[in-house]
N, C-alpha and C positions, 0 to 999 in steps of 0.2 A: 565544149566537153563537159564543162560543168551543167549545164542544163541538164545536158541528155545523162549522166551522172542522175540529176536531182531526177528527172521523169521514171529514169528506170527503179528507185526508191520509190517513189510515187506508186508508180504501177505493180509496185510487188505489194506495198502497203494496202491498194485497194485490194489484190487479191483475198491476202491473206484476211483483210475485213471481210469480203464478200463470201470468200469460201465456206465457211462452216454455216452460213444461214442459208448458202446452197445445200448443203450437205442434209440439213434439218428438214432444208423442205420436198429434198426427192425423198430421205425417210417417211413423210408423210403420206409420200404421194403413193412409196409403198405400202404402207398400212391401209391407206384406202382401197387400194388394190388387191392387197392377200390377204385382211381381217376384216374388212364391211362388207354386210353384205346390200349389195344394191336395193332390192325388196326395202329393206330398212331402210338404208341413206332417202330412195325417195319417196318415203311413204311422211317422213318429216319436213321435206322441201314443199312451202306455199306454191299452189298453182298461180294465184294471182302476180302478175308481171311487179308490180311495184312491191308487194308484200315481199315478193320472193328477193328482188335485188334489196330490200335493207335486211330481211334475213341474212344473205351472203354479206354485205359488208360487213355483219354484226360478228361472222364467225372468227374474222380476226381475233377473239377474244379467244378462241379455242385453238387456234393455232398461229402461235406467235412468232409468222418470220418475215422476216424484210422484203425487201424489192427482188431481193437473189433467190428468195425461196418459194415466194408465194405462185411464178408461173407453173413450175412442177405441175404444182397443187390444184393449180386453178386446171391444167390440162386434163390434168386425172379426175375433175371432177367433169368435165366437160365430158370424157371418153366412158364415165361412168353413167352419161345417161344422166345427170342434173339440168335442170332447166340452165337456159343461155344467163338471164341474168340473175340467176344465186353466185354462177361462175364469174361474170363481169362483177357482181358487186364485191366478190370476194379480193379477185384479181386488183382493184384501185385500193380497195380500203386495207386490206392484211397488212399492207408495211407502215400503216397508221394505227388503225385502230386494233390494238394489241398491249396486251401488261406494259410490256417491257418499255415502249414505247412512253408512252403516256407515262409511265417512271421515270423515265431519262429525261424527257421532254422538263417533266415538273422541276427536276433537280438544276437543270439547266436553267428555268426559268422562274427559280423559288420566288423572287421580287416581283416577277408581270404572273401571276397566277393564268391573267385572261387571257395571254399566249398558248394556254395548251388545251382548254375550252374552246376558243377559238378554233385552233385545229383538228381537233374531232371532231367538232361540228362539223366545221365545214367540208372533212373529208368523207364525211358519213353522208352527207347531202349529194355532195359531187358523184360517188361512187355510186349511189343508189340510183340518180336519175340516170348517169350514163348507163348500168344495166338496165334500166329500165326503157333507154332510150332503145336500145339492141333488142331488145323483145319485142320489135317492128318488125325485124327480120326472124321470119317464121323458121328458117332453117340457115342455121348457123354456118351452114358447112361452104357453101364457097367462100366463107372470109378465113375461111382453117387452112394449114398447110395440107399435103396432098396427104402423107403420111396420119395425121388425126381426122382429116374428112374420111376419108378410108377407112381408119378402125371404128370409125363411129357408124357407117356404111356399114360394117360386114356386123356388126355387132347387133344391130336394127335389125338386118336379114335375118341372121344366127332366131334372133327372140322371136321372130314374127314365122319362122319354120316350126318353133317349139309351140308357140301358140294356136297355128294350123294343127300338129299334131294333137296336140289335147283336144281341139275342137273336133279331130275325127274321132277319136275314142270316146268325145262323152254323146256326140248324134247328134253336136250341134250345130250351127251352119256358121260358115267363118264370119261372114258382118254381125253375130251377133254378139262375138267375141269384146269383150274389155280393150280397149285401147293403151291399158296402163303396161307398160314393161313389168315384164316379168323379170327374176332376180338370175343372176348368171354373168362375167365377162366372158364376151367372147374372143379367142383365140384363133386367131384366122390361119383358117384350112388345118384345124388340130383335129375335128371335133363336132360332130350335131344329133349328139346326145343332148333330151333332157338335162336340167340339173335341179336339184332340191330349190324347193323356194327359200330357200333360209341358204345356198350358197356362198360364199362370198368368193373372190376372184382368186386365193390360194387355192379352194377346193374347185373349182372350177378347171384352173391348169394340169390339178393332178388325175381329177377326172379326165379331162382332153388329152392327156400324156398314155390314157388307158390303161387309168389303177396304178401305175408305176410309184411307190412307195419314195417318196422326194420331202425334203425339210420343207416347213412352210418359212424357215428359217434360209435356206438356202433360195429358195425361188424370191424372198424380198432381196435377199443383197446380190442376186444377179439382176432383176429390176433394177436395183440402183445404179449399179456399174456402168448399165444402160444408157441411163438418164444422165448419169454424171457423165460418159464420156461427148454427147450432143449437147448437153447445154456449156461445161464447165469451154469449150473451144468458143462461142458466141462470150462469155464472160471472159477473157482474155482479150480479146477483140476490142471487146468496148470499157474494155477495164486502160488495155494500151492507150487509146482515142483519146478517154477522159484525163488523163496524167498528162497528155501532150499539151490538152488545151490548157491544164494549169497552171502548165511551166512554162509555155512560149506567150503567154494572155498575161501580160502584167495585171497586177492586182489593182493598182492604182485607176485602169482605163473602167477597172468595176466600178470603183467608190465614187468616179468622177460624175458617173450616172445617176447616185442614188441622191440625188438634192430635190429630183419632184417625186408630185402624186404618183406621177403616172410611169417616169422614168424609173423611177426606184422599181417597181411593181416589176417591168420588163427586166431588167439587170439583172434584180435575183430571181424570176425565172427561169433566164437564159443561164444563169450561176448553177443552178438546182441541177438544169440540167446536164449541162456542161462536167461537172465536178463531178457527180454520181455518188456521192457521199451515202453510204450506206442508213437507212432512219432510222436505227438503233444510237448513232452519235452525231448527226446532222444537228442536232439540237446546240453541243456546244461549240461548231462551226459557224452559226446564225447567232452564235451567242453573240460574236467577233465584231457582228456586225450592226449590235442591237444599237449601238449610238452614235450610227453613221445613216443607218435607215430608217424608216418609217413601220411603224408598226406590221401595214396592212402589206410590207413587201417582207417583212419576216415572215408571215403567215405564207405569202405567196412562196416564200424558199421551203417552208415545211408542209405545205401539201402538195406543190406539183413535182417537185424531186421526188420525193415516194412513187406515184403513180408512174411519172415519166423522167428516163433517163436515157444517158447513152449504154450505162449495160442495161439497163432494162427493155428498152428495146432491141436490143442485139438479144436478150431471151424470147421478148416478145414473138421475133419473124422466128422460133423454133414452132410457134403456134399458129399463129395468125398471117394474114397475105398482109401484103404492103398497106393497100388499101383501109385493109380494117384499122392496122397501127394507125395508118392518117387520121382516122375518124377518132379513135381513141385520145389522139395526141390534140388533137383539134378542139375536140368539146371539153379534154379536163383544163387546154390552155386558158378557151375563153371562163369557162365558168371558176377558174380562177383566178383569172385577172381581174373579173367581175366583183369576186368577193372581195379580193384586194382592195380594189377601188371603193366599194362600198364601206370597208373599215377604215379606211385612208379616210376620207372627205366627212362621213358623218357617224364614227364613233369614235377612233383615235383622237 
């Protein structure tokens, strides 16, 4: 009785951490949505595969949310027409490479400076090669759930009828046409009107609503509603999972691991993931552990916890098919065990 007592403390205490950096980043995802206008957003996103994934990991710096907030965000950028890997580099790095972060991180680690050095680096590298690595797959959309392959589908159609249109009215023939998206969300089956090139996806809905006089105020917070009512059920889910394994996983069975190279490295991986500890305060969680482990498995607990989690992947399948999570969970595993191992053996 007392465990399941201590889990269900647990599991409200993750909520209550998780919630509001969800809350942050479906506001985001509405902003992008009813105040950018597309035209704009990708007329500043690198065409080049690698330029574009450190672009996207770099934008952490301009929107600062966690592991709970940054899927929203990364979806909206995906459904907005941004290339795959600005959205992949975003998606890994955001719940690192961000102010707040890299604050908490330092205050936590005032004495090992090269703990939070460390960890930018190396999640700024990780993020960028994995979007980079996803810029092999020319289209994104069978690793998307059915629901974002779909609005990203009618959305494509939606621009490429608008772009026929113009091509008939100005006498020119459609291949001769720019391949570049034109500015506009589409609203599936509202709507195939024109819209202004300077759009953005508020004006967009109230045009597709046909003129209908609507807050731009009110279409974000029923966006949100949206968003929070399909993600926040996945963040429950994996919010419950992770409270169980803390409570029923003696601690003791973790530390008894972290005596090697290489053992340490896996323990707090599997810890990272396991625990879900949000990476706005993962920092003084790892702190706990800083004189039982090894350097390069501290490092391994603060980049792949961020990337990969049990709530983060319980948001992730709101996006992504099984398979892609695999790929995703895959390549940040080894490429940071990698890096572990590398600070372990020849710079710790």
């Amino acid at each position: 009785m007392t465990q399941l007592n201590s889990a269900f403390t647990l599991f409200l205490s993750l909520l209550v951490e998780a919630i509001p950096f969800l809350i942050l980043g479906v506001l985001f995802s509405g902003i992008l949505q009813y105040f950018i206008s597309e035209r704009w957003l990708l007329k500043w996103m690198p065409t080049n595969p690698l330029l574009g994934s450190f672009v996207g990991s770099c934008i952490g710096f301009l929107f600062p949310v966690c592991e709970c907030g940054n899927v929203p965000v990364a979806r909206r950028l995906l459904m907005q027409g941004v290339p795959s890997p600005v959205a992949i580099g975003f998606l890994l790095a955001a719940p690192t490479i961000n102010p707040i972060v890299f604050w908490v991180t330092w205050t936590a680690f005032r004495g090992q400076p090269e703990i939070v050095f460390y960890r930018i680096g190396i999640s700024l590298a990780i993020a960028t090669i994995i979007g980079w690595v996803f810029s092999c797959q020319k289209d994104l959309r069978p690793f998307l759930r059915p629901n974002v392959s779909a609005a990203i589908t009618a959305r494509q159609k939606y621009l490429g009828n608008i772009n026929e249109s113009r091509s008939e009215v100005a006498g020119l023939q459609t291949d001769n046409q720019s391949s570049l998206l034109q500015s506009g969300t589409f609203f599936l089956g509202q709507s195939n009107k024109a819209l202004p090139e300077d759009a953005s996806g508020m004006q967009a809905a109230m045009l597709a609503m046909g003129g209908q006089r609507i807050s731009r105020w009110q279409l974000l917070l029923d966006s949100m509603i949206q968003e929070l009512r399909e993600l926040a059920a996945v963040l429950v889910i994996g919010s419950a999972i992770a409270a169980g394994i803390q409570v029923f996983i003696p601690r003791e069975v973790v530390i008894s691991l972290g005596q090697g190279n290489i053992s340490s490295i896996i323990a707090m991986m599997l810890l990272a993931a396991l625990v879900s500890i949000c990476s706005t305060v993962d920092s003084f969680f790892a702190l706990s552990f800083a004189s039982m482990f090894t350097t390069g498995s501290l490092i391994a607990f603060l980049v792949f916890g961020p990337m990969i989690d049990i709530k983060g992947v319980g948001l992730l399948s709101s996006v992504f098919q099984p398979r892609a999570i695999f790929y995703l969970l895959a390549l940040a595993a080894a490429m940071t065990f990698l890096s572990a191992l590398v600070l372990n053996f020849y710079i710790s």
